[in-house]
C-alpha positions in Angstrom: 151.6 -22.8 214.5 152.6 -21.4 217.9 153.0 -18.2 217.1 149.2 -18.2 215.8 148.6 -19.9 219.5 150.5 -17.4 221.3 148.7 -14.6 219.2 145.1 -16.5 220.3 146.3 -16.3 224.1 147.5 -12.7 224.2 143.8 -11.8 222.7 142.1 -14.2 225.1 144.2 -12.9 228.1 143.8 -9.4 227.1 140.0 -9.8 226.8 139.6 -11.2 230.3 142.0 -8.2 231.7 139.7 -5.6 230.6 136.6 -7.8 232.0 138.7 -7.7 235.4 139.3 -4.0 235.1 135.5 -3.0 234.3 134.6 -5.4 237.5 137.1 -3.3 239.7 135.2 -0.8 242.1 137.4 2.0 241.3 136.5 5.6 239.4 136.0 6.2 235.9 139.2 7.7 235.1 141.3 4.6 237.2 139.4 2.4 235.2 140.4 4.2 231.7 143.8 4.7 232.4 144.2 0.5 233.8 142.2 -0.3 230.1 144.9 1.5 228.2 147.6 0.1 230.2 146.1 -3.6 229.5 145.8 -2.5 225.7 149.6 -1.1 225.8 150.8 -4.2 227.4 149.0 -6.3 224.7 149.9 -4.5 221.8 153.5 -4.7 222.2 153.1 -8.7 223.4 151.7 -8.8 219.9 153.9 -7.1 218.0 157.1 -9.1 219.6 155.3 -12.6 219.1 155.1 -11.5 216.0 158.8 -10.5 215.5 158.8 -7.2 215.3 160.2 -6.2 218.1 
C-alpha cells in the first residue's frame, strides 16, 4: 500500500513541477529543457519505488 502512495506522490509532485516550470518567466528552450529534467527525475523516482532500480 505505500508503494501505490509513494507512486500517487511522485505523479502529484511531478504534475505541480511542470505547472512551476511553465509559470517561470524564462525562454522557450529553458523551459523545455527544466520539463525534461522534471520528467527524468520522475521517471527514475518511479521506477526505484517500484524496485527496479
Amino acid at each position: 500500500m505505500s508503494a501505490a502512495i509513494n507512486i500517487l506522490v511522485t505523479i502529484l509532485f511531478v504534475i505541480v513541477l511542470l505547472y512551476l516550470v511553465q509559470k517561470l518567466p524564462i525562454d522557450s528552450t529553458m523551459k523545455q529543457m527544466a520539463q525534461i529534467v522534471v520528467l527524468i527525475v520522475g521517471a527514475v523516482s518511479l521506477l526505484s519505488s517500484l524496485g527496479v532500480f
